[in-house]
Residue frames as a rotation matrix with the C-alpha (Angstrom) as fourth column:
UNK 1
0.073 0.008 0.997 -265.61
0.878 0.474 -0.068 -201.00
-0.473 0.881 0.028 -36.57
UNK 2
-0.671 -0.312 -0.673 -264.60
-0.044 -0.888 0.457 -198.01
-0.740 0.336 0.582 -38.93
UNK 3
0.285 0.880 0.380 -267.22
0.700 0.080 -0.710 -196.57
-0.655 0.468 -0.593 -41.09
UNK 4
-0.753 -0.609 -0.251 -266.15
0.070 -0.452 0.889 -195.34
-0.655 0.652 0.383 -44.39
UNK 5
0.439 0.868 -0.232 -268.65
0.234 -0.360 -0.903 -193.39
-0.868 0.342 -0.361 -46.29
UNK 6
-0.634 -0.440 0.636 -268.40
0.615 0.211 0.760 -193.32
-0.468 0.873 0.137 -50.43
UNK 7
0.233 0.575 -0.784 -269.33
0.050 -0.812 -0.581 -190.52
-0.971 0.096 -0.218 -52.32
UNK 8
-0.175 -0.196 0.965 -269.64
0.830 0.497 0.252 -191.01
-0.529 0.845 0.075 -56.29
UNK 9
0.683 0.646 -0.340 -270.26
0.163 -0.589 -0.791 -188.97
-0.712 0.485 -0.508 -59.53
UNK 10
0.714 -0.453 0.533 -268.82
0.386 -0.380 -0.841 -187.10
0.584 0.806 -0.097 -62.55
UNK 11
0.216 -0.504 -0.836 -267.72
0.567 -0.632 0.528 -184.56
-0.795 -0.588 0.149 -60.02
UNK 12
-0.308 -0.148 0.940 -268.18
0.948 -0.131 0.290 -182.39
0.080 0.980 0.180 -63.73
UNK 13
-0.558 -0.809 0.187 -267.08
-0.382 0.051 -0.923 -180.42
0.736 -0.586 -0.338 -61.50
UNK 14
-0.419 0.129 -0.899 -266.83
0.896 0.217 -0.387 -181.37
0.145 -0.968 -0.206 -58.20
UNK 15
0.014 0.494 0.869 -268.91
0.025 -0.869 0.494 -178.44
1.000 0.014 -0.025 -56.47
UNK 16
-0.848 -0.221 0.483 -269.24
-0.440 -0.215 -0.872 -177.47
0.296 -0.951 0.085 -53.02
UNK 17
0.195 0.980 -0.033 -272.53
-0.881 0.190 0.434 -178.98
0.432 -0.056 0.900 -52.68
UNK 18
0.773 -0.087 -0.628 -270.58
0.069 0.996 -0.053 -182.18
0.630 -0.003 0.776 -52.55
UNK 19
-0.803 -0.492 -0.337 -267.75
0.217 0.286 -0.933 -181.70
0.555 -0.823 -0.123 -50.27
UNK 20
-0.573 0.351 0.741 -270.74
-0.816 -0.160 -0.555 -180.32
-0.076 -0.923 0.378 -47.38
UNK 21
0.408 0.668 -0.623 -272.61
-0.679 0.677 0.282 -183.24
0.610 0.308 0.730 -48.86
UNK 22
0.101 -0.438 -0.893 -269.61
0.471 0.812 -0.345 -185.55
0.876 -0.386 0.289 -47.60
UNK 23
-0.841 -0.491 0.226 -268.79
-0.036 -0.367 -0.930 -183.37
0.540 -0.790 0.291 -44.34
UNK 24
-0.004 0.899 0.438 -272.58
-0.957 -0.131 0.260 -183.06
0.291 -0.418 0.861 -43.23
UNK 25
0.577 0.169 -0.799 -272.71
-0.091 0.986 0.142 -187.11
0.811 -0.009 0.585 -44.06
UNK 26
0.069 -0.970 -0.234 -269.46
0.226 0.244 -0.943 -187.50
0.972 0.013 0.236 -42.04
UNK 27
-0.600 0.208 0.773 -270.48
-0.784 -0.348 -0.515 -185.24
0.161 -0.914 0.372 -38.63
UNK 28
0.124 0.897 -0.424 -273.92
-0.797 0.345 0.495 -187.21
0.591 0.277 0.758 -39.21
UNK 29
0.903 0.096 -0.419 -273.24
-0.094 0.995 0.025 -190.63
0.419 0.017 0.908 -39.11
UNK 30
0.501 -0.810 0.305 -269.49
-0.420 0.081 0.904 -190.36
-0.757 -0.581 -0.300 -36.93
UNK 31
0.969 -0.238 -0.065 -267.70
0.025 0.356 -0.934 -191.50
0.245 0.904 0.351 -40.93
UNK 32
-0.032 -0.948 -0.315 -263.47
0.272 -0.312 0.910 -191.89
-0.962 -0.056 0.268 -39.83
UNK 33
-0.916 -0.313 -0.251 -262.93
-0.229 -0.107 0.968 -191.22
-0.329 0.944 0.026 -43.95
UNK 34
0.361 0.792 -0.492 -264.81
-0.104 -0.490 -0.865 -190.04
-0.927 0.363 -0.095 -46.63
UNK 35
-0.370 -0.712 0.596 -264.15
0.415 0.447 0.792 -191.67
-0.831 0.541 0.130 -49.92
UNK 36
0.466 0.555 -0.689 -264.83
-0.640 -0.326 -0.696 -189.19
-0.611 0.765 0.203 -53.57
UNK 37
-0.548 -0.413 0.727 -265.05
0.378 0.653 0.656 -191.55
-0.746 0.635 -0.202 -56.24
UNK 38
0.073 0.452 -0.889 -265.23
-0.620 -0.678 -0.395 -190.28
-0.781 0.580 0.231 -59.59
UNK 39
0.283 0.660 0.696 -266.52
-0.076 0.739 -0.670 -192.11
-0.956 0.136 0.260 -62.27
UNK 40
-0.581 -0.634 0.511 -264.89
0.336 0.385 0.860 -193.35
-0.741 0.671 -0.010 -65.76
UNK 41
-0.945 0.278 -0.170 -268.01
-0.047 0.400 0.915 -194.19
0.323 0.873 -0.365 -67.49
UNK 42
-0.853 0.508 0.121 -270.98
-0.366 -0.417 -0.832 -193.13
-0.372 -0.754 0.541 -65.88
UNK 43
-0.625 0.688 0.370 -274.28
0.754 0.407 0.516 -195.81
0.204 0.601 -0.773 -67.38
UNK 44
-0.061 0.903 -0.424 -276.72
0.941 -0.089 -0.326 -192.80
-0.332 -0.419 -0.845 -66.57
UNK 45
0.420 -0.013 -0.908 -274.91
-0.078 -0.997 -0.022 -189.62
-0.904 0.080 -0.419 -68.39
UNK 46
0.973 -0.196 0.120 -273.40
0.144 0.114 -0.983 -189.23
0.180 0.974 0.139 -71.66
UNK 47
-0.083 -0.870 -0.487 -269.98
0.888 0.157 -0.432 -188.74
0.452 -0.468 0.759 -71.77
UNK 48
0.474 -0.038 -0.880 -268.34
0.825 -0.331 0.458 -186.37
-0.309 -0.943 -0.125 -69.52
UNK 49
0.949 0.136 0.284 -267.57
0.249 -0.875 -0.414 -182.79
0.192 0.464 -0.865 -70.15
UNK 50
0.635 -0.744 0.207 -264.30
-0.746 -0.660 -0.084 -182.60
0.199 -0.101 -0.975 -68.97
UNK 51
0.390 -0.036 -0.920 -261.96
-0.439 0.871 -0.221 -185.10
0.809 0.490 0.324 -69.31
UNK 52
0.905 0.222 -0.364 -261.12
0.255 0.404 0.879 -187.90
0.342 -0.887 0.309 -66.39
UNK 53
-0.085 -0.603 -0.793 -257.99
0.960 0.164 -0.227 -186.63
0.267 -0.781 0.565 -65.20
UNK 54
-0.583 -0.440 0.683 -258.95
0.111 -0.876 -0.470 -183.38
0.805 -0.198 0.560 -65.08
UNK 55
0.322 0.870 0.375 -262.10
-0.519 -0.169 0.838 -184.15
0.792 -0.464 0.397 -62.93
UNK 56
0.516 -0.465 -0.719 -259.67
0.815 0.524 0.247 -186.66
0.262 -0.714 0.649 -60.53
UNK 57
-0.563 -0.826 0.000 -257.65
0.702 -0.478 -0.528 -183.21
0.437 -0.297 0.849 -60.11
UNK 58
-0.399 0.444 0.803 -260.59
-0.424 -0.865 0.268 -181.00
0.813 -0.233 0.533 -59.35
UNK 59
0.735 0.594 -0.327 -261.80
0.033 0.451 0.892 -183.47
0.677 -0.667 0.312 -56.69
UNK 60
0.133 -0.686 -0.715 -258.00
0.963 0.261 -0.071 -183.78
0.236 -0.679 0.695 -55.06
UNK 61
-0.791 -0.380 0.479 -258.20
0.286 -0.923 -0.259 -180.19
0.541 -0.068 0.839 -54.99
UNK 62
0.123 0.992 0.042 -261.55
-0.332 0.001 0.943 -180.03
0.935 -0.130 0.329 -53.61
UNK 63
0.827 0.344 -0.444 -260.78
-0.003 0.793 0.609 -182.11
0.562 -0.502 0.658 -50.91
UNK 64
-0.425 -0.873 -0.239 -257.35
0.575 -0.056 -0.816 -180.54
0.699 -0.484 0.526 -49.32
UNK 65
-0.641 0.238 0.730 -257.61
-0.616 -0.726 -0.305 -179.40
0.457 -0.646 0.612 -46.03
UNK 66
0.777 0.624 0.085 -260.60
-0.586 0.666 0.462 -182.41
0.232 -0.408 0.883 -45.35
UNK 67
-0.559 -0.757 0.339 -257.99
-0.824 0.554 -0.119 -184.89
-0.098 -0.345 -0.933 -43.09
UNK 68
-0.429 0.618 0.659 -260.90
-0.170 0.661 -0.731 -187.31
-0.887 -0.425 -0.178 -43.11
UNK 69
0.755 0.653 0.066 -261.70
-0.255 0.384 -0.887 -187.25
-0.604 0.653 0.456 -46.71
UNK 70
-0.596 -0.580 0.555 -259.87
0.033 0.673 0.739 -189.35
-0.802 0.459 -0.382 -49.76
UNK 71
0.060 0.298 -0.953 -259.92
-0.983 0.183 -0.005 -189.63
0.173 0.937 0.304 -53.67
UNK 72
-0.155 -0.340 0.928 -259.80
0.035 0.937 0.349 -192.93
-0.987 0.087 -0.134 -54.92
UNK 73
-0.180 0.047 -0.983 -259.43
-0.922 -0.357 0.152 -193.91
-0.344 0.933 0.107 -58.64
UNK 74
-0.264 0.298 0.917 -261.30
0.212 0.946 -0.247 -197.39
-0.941 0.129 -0.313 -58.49
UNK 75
0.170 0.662 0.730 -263.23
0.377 0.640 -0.669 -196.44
-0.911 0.389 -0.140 -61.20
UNK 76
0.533 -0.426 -0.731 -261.20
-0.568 -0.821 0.064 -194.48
-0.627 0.381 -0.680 -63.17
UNK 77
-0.573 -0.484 -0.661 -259.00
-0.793 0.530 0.299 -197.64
0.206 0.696 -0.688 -64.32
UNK 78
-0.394 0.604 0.693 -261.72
-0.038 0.743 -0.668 -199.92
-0.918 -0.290 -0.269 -63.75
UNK 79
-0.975 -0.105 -0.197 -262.78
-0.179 -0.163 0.970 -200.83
-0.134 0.981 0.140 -67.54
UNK 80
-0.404 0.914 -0.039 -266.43
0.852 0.392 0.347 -200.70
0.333 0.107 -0.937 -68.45
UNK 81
0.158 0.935 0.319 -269.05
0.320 -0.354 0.879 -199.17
0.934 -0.037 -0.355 -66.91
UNK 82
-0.734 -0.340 0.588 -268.90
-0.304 -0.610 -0.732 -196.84
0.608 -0.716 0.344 -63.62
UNK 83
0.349 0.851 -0.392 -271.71
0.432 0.226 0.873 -199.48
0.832 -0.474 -0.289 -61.62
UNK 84
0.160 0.067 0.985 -271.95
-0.842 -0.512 0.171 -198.46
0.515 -0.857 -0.026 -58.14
UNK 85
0.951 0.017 0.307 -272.58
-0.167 0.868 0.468 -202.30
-0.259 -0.496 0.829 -56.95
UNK 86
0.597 -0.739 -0.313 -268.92
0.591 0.669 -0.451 -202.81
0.543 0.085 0.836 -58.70
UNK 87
-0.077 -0.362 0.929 -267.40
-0.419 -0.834 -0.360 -200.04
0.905 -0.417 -0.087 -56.55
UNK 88
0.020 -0.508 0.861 -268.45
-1.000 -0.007 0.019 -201.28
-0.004 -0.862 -0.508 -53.23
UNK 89
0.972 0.029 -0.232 -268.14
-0.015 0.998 0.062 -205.21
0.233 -0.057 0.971 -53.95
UNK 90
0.423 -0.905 -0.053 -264.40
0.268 0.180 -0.947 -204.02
0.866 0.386 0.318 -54.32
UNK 91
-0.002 -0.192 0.981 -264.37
-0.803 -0.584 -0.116 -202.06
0.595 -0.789 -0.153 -51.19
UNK 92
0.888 0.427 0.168 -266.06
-0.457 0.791 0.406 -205.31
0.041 -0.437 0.898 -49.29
UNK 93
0.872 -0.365 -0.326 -263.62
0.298 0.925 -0.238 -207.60
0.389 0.110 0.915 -50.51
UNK 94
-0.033 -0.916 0.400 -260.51
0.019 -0.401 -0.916 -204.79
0.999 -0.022 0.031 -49.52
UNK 95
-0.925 -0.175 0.337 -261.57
-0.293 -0.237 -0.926 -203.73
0.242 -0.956 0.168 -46.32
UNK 96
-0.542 0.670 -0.507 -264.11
0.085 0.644 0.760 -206.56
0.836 0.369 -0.406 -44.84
UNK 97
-0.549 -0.011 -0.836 -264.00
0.836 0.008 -0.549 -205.21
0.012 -1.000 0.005 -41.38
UNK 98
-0.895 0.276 -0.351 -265.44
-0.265 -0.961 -0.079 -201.45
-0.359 0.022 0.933 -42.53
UNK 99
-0.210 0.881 -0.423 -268.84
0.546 -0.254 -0.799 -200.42
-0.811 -0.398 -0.428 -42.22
UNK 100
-0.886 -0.455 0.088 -269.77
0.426 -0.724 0.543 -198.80
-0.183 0.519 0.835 -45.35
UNK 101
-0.086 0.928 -0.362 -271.91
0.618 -0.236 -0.750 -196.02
-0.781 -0.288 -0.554 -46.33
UNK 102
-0.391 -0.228 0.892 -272.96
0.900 -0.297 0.318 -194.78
0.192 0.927 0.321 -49.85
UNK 103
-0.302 0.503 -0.809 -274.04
0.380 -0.715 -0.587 -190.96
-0.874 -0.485 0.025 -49.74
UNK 104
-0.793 -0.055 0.607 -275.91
0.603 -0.220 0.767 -189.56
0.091 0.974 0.208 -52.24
UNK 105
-0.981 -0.106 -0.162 -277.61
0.163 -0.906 -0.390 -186.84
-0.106 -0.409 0.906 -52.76
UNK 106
-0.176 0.962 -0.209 -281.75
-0.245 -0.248 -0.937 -185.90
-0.953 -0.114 0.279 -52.52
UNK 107
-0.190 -0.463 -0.866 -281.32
-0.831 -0.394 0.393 -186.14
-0.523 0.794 -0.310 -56.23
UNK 108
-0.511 -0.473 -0.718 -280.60
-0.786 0.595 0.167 -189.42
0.348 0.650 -0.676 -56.57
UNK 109
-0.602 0.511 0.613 -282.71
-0.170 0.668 -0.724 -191.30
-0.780 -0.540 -0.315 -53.98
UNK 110
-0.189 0.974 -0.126 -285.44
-0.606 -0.217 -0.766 -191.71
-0.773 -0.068 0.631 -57.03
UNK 111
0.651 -0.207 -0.730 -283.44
-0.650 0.345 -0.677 -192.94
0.392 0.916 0.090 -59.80
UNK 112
-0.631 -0.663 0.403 -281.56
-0.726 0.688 -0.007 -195.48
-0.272 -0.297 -0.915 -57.19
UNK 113
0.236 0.662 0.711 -283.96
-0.548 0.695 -0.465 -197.85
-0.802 -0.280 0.527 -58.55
UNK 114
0.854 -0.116 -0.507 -283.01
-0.513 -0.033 -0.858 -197.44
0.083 0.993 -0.087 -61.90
UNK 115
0.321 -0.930 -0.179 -279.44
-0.942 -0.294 -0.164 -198.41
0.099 0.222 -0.970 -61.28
UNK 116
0.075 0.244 -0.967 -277.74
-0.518 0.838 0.171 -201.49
0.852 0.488 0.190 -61.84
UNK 117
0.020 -0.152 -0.988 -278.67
0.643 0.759 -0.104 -203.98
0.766 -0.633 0.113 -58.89
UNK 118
-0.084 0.013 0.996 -279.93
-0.417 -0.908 -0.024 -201.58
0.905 -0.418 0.082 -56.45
UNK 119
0.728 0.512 0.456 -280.97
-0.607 0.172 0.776 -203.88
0.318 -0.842 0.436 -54.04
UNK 120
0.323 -0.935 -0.147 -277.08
0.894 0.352 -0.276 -205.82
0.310 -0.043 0.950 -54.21
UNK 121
-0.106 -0.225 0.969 -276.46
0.296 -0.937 -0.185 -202.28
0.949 0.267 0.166 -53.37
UNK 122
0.202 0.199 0.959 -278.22
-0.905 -0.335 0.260 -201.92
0.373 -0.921 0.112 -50.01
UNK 123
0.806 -0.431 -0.407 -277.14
0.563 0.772 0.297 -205.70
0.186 -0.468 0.864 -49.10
UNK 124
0.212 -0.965 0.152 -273.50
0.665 0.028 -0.746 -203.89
0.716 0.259 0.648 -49.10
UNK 125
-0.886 -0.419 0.196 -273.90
0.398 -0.907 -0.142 -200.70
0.238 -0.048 0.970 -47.71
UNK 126
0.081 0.849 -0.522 -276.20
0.774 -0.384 -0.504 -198.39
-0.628 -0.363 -0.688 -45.73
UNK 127
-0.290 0.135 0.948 -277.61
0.775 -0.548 0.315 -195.92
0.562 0.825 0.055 -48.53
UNK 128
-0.202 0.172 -0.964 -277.59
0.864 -0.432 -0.258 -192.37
-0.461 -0.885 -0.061 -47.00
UNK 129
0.171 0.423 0.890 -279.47
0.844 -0.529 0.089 -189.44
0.508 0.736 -0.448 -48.87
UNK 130
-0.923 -0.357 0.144 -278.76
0.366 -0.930 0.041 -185.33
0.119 0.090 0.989 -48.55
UNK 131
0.149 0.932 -0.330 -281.85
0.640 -0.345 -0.687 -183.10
-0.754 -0.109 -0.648 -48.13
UNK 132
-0.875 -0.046 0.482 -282.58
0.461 -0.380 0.802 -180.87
0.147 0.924 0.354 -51.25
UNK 133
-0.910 0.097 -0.404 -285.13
0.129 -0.858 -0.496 -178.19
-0.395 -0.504 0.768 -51.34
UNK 134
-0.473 0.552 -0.686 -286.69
-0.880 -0.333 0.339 -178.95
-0.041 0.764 0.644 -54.36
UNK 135
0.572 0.809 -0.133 -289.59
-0.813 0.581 0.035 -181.00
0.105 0.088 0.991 -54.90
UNK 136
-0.594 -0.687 -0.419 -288.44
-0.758 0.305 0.576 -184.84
-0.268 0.660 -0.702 -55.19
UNK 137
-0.098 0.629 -0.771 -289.62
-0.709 0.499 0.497 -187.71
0.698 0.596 0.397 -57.60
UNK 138
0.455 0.851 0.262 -291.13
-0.867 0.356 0.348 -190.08
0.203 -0.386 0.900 -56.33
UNK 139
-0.573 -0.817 0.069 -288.70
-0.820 0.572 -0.038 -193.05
-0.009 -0.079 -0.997 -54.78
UNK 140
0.033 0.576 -0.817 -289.78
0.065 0.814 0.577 -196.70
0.997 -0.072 -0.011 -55.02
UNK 141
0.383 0.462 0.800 -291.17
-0.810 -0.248 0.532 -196.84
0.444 -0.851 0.279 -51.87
UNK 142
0.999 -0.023 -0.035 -289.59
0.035 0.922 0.385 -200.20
0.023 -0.386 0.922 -51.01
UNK 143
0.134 -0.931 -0.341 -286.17
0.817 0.298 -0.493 -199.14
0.561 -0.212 0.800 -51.48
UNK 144
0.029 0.043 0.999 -286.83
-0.337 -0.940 0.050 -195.55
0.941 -0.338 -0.013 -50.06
UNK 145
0.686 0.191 0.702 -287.52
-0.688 -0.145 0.711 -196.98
0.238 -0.971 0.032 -46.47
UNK 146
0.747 -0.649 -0.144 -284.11
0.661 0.701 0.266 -198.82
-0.072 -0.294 0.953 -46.56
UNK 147
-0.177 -0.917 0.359 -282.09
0.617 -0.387 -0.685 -195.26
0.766 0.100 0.634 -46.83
UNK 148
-0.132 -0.074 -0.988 -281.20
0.918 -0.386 -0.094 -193.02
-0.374 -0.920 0.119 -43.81
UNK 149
0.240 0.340 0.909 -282.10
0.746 -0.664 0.051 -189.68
0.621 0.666 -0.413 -44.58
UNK 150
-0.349 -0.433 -0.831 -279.39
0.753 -0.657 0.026 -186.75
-0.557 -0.617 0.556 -42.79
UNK 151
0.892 0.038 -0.451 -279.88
-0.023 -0.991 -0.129 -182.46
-0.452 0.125 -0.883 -42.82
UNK 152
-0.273 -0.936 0.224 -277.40
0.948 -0.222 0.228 -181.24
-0.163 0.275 0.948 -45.01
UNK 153
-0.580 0.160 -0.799 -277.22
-0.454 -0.877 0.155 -177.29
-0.676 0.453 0.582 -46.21
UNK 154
0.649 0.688 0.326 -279.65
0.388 0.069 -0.919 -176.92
-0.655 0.722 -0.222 -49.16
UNK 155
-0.723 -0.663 -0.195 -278.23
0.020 -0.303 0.953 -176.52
-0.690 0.685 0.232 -52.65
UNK 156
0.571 0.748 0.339 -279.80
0.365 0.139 -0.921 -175.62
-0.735 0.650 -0.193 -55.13
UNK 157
0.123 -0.630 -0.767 -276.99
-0.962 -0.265 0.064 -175.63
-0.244 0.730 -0.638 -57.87
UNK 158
0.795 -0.200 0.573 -275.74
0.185 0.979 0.085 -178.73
-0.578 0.038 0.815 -59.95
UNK 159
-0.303 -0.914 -0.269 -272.52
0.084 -0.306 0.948 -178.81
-0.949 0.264 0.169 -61.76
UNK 160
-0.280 0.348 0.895 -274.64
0.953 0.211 0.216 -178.64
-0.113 0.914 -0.390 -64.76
UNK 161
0.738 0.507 0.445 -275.79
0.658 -0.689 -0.305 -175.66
0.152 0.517 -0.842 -64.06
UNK 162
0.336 -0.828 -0.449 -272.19
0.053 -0.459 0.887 -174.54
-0.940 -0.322 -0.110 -63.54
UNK 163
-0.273 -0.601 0.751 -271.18
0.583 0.518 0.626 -175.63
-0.765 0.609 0.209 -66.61
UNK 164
0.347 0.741 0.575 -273.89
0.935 -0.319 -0.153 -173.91
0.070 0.591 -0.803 -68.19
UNK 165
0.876 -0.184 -0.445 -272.58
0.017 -0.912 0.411 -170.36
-0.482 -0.367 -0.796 -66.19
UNK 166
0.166 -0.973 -0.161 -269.24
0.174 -0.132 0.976 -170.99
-0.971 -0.190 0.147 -67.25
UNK 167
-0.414 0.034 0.910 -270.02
0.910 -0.011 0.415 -171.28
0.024 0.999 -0.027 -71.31
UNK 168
0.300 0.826 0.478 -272.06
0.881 -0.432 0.193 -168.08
0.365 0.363 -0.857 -70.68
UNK 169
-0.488 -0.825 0.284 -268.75
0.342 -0.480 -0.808 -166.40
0.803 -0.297 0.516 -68.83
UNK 170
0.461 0.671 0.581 -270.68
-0.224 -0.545 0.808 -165.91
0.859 -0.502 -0.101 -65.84
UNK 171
-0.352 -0.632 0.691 -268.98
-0.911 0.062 -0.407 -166.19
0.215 -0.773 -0.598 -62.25
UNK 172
0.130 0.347 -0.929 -268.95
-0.058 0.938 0.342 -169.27
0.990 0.009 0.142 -60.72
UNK 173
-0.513 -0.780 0.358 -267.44
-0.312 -0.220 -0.924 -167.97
0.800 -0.586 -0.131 -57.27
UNK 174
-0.306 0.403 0.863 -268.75
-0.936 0.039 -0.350 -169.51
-0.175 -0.914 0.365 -54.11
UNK 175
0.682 0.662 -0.310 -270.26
-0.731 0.623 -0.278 -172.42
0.009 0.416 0.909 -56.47
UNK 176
0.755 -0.575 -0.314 -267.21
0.366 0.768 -0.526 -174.48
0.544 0.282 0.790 -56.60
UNK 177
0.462 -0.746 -0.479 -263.95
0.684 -0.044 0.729 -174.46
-0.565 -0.664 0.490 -53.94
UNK 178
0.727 -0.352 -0.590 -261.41
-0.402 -0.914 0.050 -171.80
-0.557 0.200 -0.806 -55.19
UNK 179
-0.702 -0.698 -0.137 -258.51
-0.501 0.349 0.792 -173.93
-0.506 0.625 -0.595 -56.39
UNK 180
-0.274 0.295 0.915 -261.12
0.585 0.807 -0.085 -175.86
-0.763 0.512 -0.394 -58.39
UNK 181
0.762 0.647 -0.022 -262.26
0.464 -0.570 -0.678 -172.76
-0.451 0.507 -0.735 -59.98
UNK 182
0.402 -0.727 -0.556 -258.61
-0.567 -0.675 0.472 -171.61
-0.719 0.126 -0.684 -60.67
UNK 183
-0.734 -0.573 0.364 -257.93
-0.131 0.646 0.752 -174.83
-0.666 0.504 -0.550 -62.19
UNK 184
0.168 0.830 0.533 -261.14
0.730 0.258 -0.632 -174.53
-0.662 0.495 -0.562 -64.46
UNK 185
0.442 -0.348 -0.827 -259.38
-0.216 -0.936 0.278 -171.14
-0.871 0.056 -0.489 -65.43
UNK 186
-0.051 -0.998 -0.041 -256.18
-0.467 -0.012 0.884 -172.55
-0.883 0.065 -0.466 -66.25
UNK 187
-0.822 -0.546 0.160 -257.13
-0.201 0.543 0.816 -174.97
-0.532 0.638 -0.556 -68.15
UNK 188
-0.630 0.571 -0.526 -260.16
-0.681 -0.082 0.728 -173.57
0.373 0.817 0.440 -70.25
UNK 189
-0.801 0.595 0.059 -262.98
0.589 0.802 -0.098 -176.11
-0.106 -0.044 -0.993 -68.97
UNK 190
-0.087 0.961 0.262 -266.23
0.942 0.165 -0.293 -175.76
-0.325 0.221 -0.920 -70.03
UNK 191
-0.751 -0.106 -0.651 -265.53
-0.174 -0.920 0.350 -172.39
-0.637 0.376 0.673 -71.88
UNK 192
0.621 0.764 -0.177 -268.06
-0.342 0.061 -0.938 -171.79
-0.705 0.643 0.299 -75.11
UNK 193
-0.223 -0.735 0.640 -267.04
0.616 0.403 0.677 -173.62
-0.756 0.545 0.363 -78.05
C-alpha cells in the first residue's frame, strides 16, 4: 500500500524547517511522496502576508531536487476555508488505496484540538508530529496518544519570525532554501512598508 504523507500551512514562507520536517517524516515512516499543501484561507491566521501564488511558487521552489516530494493546489482553488478534514476527505476519495499521513509540526500537536473535526481527522489519517525544542502546550491528552511522534532536526525559527527579519533587512540566509530567498528578493516580499 503506498503511504503518502501531507504537509499543510501558509508556507508564509515555506522555510527549511519544513522541507526537513517532510524529509525526516518521509525517511521515518518509509512515505513514497510527500504532499506540500498550501493553504487559501487558513481558519486559524489572519490573512496571509504574501499573496497565494506567490507562496504556491516559493513551495515549488522549495521542493526541487525532493523526487519524492509534490505541491498540490487542493486548497488553493478550493473555496472557503483551508479545513484540514476537507483536504484529506478529498485525498480518501482520490486515492482510496493510499495510506495517509498528516505531518505537522511540535507546534501544532496542541492546537490540533482546536481545529475543525479533529477527531474526523485521525479517523482519516495517521497524525505524525516533529520534535521542537521549546517547551510545548499542553495537548488534549486523548488526542495526543493517537499521534506518532518522529526525531526531526530542531528549529527554532518560524516563518514569522522570518518575516519579521526581513521587514528589519536582516539576512535570512540558511533560514529559507536559496531560490526561495531569491524569489523573496525579486519580488519585494515582506519588505517594510
Amino acid at each position: 500500500m503506498q503511504r503518502l504523507g501531507v504537509l499543510g500551512g501558509t508556507f508564509d514562507p515555506v522555510h527549511t524547517g519544513h522541507v526537513l520536517l517532510a524529509q525526516f517524516a518521509g525517511e521515518r515512516l518509509g512515505l513514497d511522496r510527500v504532499l506540500f499543501v498550501p493553504a487559501a484561507d487558513p481558519p486559524h491566521k489572519g490573512q496571509c502576508a504574501a499573496p497565494a501564488e506567490d507562496r504556491w511558487a516559493m513551495v515549488e521552489l522549495a521542493i526541487e531536487g525532493f523526487p519524492s516530494f509534490a505541491a498540490s493546489r487542493l486548497e488553493l482553488e478550493r473555496p472557503g476555508k483551508s479545513y484540514t478534514i476537507d483536504t484529506l476527505r478529498h485525498l480518501r476519495q482520490v486515492h482510496p488505496e493510499v495510506q495517509l499521513y498528516l505531518i505537522i509540526g511540535a507546534d501544532n500537536v496542541a492546537p490540533l484540538s482546536t481545529w475543525h473535526n479533529p477527531k474526523g481527522i485521525l479517523e482519516l489519517c495517521t497524525v505524525v508530529a516533529g520534535t521542537r525544542l521549546s517547551p510545548r502546550e499542553e495537548a488534549d491528552p486523548e488526542l495526543e496518544k493517537h499521534l506518532v511522534l518522529i526525531d526531526t532536526p530542531v528549529v527554532q525559527f518560524s516563518s514569522t519570525q522570518i518575516r519579521q527579519r526581513l521587514s528589519q533587512g536582516l539576512p535570512i540566509r540558511y533560514l529559507v532554501p536559496e531560490k526561495v530567498e531569491e524569489y523573496i528578493r525579486r519580488r519585494g516580499l515582506y519588505q517594510a512598508r
